[in-house]
BALOBA-1460 file (C-alpha; in Angstrom, 3 decimals):
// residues 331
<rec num="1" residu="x" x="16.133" y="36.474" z="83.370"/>
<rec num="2" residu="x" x="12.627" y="36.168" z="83.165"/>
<rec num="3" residu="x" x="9.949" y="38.368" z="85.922"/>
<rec num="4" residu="x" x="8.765" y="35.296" z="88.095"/>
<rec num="5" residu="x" x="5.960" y="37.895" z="89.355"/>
<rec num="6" residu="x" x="5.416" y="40.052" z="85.900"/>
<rec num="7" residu="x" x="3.784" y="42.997" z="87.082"/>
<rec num="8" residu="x" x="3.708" y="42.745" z="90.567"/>
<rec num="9" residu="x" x="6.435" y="43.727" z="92.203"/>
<rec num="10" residu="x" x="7.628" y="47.156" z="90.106"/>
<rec num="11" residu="x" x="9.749" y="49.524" z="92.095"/>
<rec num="12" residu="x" x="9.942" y="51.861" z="88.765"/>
<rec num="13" residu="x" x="6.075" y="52.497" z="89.783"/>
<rec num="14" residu="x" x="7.482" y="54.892" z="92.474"/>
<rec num="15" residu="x" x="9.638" y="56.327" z="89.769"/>
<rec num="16" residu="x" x="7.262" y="56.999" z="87.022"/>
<rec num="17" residu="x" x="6.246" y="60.326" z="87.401"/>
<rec num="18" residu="x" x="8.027" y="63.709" z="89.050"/>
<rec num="19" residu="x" x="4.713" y="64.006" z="91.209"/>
<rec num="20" residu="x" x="5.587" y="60.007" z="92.623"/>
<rec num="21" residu="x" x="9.440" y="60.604" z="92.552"/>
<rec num="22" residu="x" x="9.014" y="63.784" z="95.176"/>
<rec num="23" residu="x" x="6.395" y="62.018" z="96.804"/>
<rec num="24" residu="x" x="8.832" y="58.445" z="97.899"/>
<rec num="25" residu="x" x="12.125" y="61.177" z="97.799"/>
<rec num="26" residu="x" x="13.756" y="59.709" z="100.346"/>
<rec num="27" residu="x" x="16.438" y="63.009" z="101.473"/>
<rec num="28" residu="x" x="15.359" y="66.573" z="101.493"/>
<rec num="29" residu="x" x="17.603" y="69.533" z="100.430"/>
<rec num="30" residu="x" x="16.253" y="72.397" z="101.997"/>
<rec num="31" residu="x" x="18.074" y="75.784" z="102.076"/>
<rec num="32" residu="x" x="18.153" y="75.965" z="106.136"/>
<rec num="33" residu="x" x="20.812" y="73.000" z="105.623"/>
<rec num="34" residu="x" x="23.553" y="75.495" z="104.128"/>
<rec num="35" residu="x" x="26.047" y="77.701" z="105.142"/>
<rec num="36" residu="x" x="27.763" y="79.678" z="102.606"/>
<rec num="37" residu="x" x="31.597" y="80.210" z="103.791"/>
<rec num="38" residu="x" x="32.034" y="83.963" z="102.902"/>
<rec num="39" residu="x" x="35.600" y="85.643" z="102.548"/>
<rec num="40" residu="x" x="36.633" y="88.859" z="103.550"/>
<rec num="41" residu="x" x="39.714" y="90.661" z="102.541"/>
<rec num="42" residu="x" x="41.347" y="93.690" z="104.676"/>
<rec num="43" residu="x" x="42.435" y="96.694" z="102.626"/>
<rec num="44" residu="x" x="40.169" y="95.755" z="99.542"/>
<rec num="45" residu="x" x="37.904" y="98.826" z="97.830"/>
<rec num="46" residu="x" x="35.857" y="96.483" z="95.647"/>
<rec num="47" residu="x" x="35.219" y="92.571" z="96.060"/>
<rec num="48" residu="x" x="38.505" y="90.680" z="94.054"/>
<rec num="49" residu="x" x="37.343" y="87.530" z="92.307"/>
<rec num="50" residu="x" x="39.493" y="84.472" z="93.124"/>
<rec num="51" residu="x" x="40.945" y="83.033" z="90.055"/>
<rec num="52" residu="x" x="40.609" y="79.453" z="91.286"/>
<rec num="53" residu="x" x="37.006" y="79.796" z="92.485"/>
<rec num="54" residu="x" x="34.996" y="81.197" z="89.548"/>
<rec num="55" residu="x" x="32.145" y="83.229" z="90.884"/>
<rec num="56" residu="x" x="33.544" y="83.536" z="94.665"/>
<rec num="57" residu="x" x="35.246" y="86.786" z="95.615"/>
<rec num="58" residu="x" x="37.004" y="87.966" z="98.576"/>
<rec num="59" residu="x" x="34.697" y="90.544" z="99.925"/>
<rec num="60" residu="x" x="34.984" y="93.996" z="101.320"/>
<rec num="61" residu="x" x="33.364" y="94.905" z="104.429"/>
<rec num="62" residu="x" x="30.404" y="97.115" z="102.759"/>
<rec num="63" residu="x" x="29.949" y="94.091" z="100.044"/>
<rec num="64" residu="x" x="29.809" y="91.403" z="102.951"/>
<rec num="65" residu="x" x="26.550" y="93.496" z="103.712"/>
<rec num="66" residu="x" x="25.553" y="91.867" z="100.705"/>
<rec num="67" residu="x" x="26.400" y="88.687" z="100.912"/>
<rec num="68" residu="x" x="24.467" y="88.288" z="104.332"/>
<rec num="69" residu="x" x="21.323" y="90.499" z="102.864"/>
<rec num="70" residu="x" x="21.345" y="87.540" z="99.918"/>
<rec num="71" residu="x" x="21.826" y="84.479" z="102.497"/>
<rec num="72" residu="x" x="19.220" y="85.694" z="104.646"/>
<rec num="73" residu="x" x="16.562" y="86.270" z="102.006"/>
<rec num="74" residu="x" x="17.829" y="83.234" z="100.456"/>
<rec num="75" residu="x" x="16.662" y="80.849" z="103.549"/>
<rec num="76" residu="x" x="20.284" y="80.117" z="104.740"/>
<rec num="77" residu="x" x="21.020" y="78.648" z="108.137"/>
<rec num="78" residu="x" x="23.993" y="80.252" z="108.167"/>
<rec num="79" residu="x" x="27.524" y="82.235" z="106.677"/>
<rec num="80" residu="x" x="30.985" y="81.114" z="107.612"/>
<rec num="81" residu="x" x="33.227" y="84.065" z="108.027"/>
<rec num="82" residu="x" x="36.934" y="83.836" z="106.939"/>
<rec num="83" residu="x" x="39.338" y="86.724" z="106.526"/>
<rec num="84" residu="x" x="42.050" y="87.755" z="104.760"/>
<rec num="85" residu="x" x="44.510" y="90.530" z="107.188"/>
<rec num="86" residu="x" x="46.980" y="92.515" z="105.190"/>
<rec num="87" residu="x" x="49.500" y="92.211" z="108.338"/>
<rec num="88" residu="x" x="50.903" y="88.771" z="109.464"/>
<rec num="89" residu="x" x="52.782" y="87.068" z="111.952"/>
<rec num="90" residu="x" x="54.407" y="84.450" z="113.965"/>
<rec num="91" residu="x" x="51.755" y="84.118" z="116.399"/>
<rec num="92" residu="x" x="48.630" y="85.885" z="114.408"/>
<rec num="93" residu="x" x="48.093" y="88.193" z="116.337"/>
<rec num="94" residu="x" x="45.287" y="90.193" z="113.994"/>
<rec num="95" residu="x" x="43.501" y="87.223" z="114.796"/>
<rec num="96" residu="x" x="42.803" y="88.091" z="118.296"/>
<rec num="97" residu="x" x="42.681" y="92.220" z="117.860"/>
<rec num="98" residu="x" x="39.056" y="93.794" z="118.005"/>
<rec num="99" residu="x" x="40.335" y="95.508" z="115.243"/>
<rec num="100" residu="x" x="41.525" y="92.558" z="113.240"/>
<rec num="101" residu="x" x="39.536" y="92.293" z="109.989"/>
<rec num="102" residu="x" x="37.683" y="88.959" z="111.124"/>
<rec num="103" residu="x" x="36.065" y="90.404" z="114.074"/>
<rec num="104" residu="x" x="35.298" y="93.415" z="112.380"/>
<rec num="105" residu="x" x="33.512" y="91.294" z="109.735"/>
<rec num="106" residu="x" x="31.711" y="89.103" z="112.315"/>
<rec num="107" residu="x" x="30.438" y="92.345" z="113.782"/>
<rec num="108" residu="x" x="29.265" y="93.337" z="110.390"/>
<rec num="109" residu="x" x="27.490" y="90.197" z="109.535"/>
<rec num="110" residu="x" x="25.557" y="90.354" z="112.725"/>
<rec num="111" residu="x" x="24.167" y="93.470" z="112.712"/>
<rec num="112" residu="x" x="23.220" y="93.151" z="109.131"/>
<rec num="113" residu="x" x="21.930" y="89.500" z="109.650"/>
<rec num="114" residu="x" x="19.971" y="91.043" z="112.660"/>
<rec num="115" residu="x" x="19.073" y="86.690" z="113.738"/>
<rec num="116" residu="x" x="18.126" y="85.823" z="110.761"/>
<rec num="117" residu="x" x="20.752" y="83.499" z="110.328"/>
<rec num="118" residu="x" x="24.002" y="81.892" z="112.468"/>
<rec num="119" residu="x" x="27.079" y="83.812" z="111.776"/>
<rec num="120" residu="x" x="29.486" y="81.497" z="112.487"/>
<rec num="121" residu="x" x="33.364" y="82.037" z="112.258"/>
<rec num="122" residu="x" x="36.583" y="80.389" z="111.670"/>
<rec num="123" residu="x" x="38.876" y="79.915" z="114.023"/>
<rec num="124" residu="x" x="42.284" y="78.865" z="113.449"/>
<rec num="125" residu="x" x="45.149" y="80.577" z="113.031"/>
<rec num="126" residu="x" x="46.094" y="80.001" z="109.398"/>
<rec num="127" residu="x" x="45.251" y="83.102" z="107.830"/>
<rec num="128" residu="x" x="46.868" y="85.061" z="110.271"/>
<rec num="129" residu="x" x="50.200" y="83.244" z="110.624"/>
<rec num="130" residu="x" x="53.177" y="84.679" z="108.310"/>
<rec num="131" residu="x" x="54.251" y="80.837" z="108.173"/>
<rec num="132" residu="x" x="50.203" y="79.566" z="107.173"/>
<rec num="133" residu="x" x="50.196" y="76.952" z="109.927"/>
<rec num="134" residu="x" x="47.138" y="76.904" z="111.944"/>
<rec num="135" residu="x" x="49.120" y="77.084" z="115.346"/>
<rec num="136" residu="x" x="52.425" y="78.679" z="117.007"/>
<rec num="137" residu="x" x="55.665" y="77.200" z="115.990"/>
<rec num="138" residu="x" x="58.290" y="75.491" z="118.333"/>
<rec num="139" residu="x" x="61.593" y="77.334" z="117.473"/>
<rec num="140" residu="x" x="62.486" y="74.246" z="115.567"/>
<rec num="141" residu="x" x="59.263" y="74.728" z="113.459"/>
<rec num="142" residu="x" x="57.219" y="71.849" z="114.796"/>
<rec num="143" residu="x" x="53.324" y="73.201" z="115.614"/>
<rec num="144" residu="x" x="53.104" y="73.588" z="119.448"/>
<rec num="145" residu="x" x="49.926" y="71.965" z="120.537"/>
<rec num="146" residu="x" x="49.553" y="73.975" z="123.656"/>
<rec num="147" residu="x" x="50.983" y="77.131" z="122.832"/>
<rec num="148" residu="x" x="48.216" y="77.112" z="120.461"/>
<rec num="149" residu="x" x="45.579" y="76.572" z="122.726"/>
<rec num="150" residu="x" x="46.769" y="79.870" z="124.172"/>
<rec num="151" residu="x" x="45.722" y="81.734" z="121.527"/>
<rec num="152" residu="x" x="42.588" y="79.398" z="119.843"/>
<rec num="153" residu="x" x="40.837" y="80.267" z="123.773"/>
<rec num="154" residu="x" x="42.196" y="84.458" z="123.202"/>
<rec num="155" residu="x" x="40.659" y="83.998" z="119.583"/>
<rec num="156" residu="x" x="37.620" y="82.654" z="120.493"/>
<rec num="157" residu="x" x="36.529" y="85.338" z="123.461"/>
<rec num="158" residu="x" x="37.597" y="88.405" z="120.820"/>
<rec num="159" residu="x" x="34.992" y="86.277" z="118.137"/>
<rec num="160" residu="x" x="32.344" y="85.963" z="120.857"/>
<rec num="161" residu="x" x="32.629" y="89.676" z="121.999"/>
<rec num="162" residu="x" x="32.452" y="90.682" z="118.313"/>
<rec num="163" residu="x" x="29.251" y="88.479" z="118.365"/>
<rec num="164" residu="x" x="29.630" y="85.494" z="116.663"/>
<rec num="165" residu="x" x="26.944" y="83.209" z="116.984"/>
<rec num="166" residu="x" x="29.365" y="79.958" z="116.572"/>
<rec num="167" residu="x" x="32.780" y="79.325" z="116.608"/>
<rec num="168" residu="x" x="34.369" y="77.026" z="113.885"/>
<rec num="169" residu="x" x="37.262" y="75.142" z="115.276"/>
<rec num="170" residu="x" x="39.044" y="74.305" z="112.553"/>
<rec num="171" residu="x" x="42.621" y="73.784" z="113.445"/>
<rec num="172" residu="x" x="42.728" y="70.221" z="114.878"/>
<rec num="173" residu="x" x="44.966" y="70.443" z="118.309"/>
<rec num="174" residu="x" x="44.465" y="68.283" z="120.776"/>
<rec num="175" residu="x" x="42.132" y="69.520" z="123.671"/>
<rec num="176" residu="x" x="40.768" y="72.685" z="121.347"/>
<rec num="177" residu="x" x="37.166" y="72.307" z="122.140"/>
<rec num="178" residu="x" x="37.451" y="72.129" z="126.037"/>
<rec num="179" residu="x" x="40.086" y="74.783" z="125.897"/>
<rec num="180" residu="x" x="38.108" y="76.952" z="124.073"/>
<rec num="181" residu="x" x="34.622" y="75.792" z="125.812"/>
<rec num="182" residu="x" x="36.178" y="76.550" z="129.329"/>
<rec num="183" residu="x" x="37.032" y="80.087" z="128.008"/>
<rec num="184" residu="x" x="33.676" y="80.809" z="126.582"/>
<rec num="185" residu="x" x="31.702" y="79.892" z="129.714"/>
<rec num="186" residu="x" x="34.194" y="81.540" z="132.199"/>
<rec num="187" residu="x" x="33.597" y="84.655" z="130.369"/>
<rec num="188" residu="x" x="30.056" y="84.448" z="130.396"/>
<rec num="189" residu="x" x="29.620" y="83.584" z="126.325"/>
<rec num="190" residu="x" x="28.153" y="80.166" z="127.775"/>
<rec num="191" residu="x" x="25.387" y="80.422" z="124.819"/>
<rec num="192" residu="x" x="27.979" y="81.075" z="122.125"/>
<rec num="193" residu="x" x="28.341" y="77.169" z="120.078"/>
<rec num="194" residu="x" x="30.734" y="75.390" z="119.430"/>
<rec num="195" residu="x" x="31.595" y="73.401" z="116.281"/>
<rec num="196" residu="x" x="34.390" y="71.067" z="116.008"/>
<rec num="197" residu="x" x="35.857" y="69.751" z="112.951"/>
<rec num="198" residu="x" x="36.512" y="66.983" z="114.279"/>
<rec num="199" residu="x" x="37.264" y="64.755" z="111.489"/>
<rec num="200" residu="x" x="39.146" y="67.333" z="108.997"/>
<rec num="201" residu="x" x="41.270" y="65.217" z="106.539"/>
<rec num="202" residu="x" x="45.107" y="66.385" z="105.117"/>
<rec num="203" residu="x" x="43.385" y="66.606" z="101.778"/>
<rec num="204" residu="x" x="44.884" y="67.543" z="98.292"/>
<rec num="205" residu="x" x="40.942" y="69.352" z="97.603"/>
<rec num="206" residu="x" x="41.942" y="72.347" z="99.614"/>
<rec num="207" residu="x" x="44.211" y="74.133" z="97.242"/>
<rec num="208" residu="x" x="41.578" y="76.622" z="95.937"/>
<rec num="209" residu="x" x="40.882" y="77.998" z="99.725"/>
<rec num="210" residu="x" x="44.392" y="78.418" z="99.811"/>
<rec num="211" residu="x" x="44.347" y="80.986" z="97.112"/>
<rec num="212" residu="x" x="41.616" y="82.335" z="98.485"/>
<rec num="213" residu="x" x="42.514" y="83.495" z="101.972"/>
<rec num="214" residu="x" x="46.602" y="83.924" z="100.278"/>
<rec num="215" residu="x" x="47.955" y="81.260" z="102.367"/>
<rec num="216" residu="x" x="51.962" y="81.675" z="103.297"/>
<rec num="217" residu="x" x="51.826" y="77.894" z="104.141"/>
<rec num="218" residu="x" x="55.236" y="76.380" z="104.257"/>
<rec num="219" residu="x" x="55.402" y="72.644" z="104.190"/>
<rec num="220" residu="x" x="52.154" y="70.867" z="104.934"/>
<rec num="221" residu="x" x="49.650" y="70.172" z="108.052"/>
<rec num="222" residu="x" x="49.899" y="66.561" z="107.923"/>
<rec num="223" residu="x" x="51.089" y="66.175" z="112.003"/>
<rec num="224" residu="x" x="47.631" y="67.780" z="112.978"/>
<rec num="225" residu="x" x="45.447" y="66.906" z="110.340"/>
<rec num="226" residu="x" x="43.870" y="63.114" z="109.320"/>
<rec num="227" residu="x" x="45.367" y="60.914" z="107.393"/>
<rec num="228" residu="x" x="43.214" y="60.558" z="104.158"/>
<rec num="229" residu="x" x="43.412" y="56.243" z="104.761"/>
<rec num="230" residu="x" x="42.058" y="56.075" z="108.411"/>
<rec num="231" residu="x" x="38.699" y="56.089" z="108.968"/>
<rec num="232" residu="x" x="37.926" y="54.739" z="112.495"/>
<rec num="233" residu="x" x="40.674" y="57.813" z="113.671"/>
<rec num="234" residu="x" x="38.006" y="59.806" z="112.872"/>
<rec num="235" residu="x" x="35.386" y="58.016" z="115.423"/>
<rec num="236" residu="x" x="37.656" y="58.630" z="117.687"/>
<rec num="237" residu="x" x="38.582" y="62.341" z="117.161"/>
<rec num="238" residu="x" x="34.906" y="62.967" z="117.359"/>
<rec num="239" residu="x" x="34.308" y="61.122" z="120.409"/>
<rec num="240" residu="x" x="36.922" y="63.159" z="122.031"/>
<rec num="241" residu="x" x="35.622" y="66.567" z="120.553"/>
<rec num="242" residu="x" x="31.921" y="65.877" z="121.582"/>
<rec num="243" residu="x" x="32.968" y="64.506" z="125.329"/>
<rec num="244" residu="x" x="35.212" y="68.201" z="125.778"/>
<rec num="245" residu="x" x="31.406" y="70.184" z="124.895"/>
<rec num="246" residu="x" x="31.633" y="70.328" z="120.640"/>
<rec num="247" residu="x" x="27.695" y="71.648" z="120.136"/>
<rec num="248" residu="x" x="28.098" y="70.359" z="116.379"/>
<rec num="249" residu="x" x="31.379" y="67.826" z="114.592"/>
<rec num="250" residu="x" x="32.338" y="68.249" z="111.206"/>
<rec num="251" residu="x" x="33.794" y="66.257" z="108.423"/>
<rec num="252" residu="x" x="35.865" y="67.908" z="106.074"/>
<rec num="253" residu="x" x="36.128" y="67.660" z="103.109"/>
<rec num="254" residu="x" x="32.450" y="66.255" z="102.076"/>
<rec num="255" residu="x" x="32.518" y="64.119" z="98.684"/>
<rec num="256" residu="x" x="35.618" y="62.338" z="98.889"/>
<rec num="257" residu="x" x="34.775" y="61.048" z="102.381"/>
<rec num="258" residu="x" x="31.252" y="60.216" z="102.570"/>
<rec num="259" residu="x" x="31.800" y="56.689" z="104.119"/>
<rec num="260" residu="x" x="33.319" y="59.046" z="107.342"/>
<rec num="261" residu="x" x="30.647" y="61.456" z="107.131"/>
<rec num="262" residu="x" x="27.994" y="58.614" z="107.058"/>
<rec num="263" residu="x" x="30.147" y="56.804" z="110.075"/>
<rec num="264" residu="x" x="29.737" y="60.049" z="112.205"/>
<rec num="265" residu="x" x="26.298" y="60.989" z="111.648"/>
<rec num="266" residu="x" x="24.881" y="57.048" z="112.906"/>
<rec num="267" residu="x" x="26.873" y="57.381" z="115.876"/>
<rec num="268" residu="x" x="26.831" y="61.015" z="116.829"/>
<rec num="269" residu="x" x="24.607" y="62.401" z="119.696"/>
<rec num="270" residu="x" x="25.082" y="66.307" z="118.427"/>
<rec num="271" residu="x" x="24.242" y="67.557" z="114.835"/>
<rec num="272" residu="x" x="26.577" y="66.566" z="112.054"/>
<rec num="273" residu="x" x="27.934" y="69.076" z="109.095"/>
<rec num="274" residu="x" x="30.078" y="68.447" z="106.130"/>
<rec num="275" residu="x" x="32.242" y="70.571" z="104.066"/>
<rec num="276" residu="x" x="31.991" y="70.388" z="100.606"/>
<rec num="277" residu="x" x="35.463" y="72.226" z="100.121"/>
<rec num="278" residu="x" x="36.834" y="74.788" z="97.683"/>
<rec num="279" residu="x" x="38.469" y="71.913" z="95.214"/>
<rec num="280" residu="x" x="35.434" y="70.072" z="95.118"/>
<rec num="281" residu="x" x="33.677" y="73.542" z="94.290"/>
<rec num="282" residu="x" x="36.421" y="74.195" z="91.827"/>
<rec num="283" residu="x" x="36.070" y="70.939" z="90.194"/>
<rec num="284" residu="x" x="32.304" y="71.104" z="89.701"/>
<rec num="285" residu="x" x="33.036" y="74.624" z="88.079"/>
<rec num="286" residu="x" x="35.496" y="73.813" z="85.752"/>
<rec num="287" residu="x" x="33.823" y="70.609" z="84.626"/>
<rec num="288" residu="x" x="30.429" y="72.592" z="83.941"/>
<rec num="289" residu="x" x="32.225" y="75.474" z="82.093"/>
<rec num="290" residu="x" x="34.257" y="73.094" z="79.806"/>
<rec num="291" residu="x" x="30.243" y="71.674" z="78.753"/>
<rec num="292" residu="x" x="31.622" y="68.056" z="80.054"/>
<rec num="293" residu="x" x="28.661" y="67.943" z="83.080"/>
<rec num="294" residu="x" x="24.909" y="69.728" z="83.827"/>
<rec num="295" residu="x" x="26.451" y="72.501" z="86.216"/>
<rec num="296" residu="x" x="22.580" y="73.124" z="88.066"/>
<rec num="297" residu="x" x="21.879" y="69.238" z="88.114"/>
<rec num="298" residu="x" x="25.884" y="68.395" z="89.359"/>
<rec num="299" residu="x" x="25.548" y="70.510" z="92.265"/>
<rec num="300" residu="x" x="22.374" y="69.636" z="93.301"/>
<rec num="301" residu="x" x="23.384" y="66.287" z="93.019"/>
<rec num="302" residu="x" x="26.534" y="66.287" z="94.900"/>
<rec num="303" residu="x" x="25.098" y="68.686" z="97.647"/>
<rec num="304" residu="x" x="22.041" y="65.633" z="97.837"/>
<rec num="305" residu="x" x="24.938" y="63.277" z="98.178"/>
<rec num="306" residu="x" x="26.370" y="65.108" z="101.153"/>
<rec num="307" residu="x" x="23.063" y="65.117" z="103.029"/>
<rec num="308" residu="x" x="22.284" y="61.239" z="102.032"/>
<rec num="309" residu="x" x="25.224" y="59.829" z="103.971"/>
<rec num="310" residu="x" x="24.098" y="62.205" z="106.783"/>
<rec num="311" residu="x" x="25.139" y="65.676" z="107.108"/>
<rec num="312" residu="x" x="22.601" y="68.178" z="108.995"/>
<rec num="313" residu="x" x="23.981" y="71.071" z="107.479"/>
<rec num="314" residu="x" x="26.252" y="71.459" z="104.583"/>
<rec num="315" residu="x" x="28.627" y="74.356" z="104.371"/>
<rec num="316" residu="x" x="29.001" y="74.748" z="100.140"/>
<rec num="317" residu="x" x="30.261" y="77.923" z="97.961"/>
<rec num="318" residu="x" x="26.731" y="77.263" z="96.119"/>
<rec num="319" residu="x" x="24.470" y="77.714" z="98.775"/>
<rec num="320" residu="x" x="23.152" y="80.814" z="97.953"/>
<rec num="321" residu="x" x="22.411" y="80.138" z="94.213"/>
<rec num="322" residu="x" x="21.366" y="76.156" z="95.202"/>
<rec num="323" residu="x" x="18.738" y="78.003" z="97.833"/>
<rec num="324" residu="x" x="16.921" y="80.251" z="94.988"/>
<rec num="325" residu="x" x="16.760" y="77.131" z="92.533"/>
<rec num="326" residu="x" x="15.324" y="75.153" z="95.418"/>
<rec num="327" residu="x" x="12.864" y="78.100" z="95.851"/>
<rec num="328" residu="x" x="12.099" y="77.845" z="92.351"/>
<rec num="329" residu="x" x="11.292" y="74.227" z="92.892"/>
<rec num="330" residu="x" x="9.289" y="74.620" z="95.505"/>
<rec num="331" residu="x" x="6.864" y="77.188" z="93.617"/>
């Protein structure tokens, strides 16, 4: 078909150079916008690389000195704690010990982060449990919504008291975030946030983590977790979670439900992050090392994507190394 206006109306002008193209860019990456989740595993000497996660490691408590010293000069907004106990149990109870190796960690990261960043921390149950659910078990093995609650509000005053800047409520039970927000302010941590993952999808991408935190998951999480088809469910979870207090929702995982994340972020009325989980990280890796995709330019790229549908903050494995190229850029 033939230009009825040849030369007049060119949107490649706004394309044409690199100068033009940052110029009319229309979404920012920006390293206060990640979160690097950071493992750390009780009993460990050294940090243990994780087999399905090329270049992530489960750390020790002197390396996760490190890992904070790096995401602070890096720019981060923020590091993700998740641990790894070497005793389990029915009811997790290392989860809610001031000696348990999460809250020893979160104590770490803040001193050594000294504000410079949020250290924010998981809290579920799953890497605690000796069955990997991320709740207490019925005696007929069903999750127990309110049993759980029990422990999630127990969880999140030993995380506060350890100092945790944030709490990561990852577990989706009904009523977590008012359960958990009630306990907070009654204890006087009324300035410690809250996120919610509100919308946090049954999703095949999660097998990675799993290896990573040595999950003793039996069966699957599909009574507590989204169903991968619904999509206004996930309105509605997030309505709930932001009316019981949530400070910031979640969608989880990122790539594979953008059309959620970008539903959330036009309707929220609190900030918005996304999770660009282990599989998707594990994909992206495996891809790039068998030469089939640009490793730098595919995560920038799917990172962009996360923050073009809407995210605030994006919570990626790559954030520390994505950060230095984007300080690079910036030069």
């Amino acid at each position: 078909m033939t230009n009825p206006n040849p030369g007049r109306i060119r949107p490649r002008r706004l394309r044409a150079s690199a100068a033009m193209r940052r110029l009319t860019s229309e979404t920012d990456l920006h390293p206060r916008r990640l979160v690097l989740p950071v493992f750390v595993r009780e009993g460990l000497t050294e940090p243990r690389p994780i087999p399905s996660m090329p270049g992530v490691v489960q750390h020790t408590l002197e390396s996760l000195k490190g890992a904070v010293d790096g995401a602070v000069g890096a720019g981060l907004g923020g590091v993700m704690l998740f641990a790894v106990p070497e005793v389990r149990d029915a009811t997790g109870t290392q989860a809610t010990s001031s000696d348990g190796i999460l809250n020893r960690a979160i104590a770490v990261a803040t001193a050594q982060a000294a504000g410079g960043l949020v250290v924010q921390a998981d809290l579920c149950l799953d890497e605690f449990t000796d069955h990997g659910h991320c709740g207490v078990l019925t005696p007929d093995g069903r999750v127990d919504n309110d049993a759980t609650l029990v422990r999630y509000a127990d969880m999140a005053l030993a995380q506060a008291a350890a100092g945790a800047d944030l709490v990561g409520l990852s577990g989706m039970m009904d009523g977590q975030v008012g359960v958990v927000r009630d306990a907070l302010d009654g204890a006087g941590y009324d300035e410690v946030a809250v996120l919610a993952y509100a919308a946090k999808y049954a999703s095949a991408f999660y097998g990675p983590f799993r290896d990573a935190v040595e999950s003793q998951l039996q069966g699957d999480r599909r009574t507590y977790q989204l169903d991968p088809a619904n999509r206004r469910e996930a309105a509605r979870e997030v309505a709930i979670d932001v009316a019981e207090g949530a400070d910031i929702v979640m969608v989880k995982p990122a790539m594979s439900y953008l059309d959620v994340l970008a539903d959330v972020a036009a309707t929220s009325p609190v900030p918005v992050a996304a999770y660009a989980v282990s599989g998707e990280y594990a994909m992206l890796e495996a891809a790039a090392a068998a030469g089939w995709i640009e490793r730098e330019r595919a995560i920038y790229e799917s990172v962009l994507s996360i923050r073009r549908a809407g995210a605030d903050h994006v919570l990626t494995y790559h954030a520390t190394e994505l950060a230095g190229w984007l300080a690079e850029e910036s030069r």
